[in-house]
C-alpha positions as CSV (number, residue, x, y, z in Angstrom):
1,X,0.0,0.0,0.0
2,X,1.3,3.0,-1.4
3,X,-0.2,6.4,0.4
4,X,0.6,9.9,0.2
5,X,0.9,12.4,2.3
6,X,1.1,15.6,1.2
7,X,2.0,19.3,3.8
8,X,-0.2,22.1,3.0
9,X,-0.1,25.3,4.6
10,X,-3.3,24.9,6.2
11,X,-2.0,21.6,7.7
12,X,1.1,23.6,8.8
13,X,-1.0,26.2,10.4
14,X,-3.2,23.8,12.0
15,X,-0.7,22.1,13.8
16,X,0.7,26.0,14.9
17,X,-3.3,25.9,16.5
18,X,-2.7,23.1,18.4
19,X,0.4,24.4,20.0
20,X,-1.4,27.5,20.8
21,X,-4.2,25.6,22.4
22,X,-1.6,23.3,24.1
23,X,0.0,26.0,25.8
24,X,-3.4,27.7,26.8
25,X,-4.4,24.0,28.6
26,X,-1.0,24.0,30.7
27,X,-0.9,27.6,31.1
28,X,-4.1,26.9,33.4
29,X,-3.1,23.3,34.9
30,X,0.5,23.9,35.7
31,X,0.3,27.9,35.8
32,X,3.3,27.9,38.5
33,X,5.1,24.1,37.1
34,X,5.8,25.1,33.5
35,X,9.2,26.7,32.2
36,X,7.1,29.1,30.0
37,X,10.4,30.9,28.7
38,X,12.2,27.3,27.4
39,X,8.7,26.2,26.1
40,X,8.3,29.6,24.0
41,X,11.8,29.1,22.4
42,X,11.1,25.8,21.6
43,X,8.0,26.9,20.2
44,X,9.8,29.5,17.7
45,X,12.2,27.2,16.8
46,X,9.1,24.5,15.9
47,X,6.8,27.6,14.1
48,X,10.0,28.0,12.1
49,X,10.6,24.5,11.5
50,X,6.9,24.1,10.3
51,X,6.5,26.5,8.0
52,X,10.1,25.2,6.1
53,X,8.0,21.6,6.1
54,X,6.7,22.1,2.9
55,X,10.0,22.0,0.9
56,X,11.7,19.9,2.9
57,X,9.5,17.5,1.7
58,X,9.4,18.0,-1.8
């Protein structure tokens, strides 16, 4: 079985959502836990990952 799977910009942006939304969830769990200031430059660093995805899969 042969499937493809192709990235879109919506799909990139989507998954950009569900990082927002992620970080909303813990932000009201672990409020005082969370290393907010690592998490947000991991979270730059993915963003600009992401939005590259499209040609490093071509």
């Amino acid at each position: 079985m042969n499937l493809e799977f192709r990235v879109t910009k919506k799909f990139v942006n989507e998954l950009l959502d569900v990082l927002d939304e992620l970080v909303k969830e813990i932000r009201r769990e672990e409020k005082k836990k969370y290393p907010y200031a690592e998490w947000k430059r991991k979270r730059e660093l993915v963003k600009k990952r992401l939005r590259k995805l499209p040609e490093y899969v071509r």
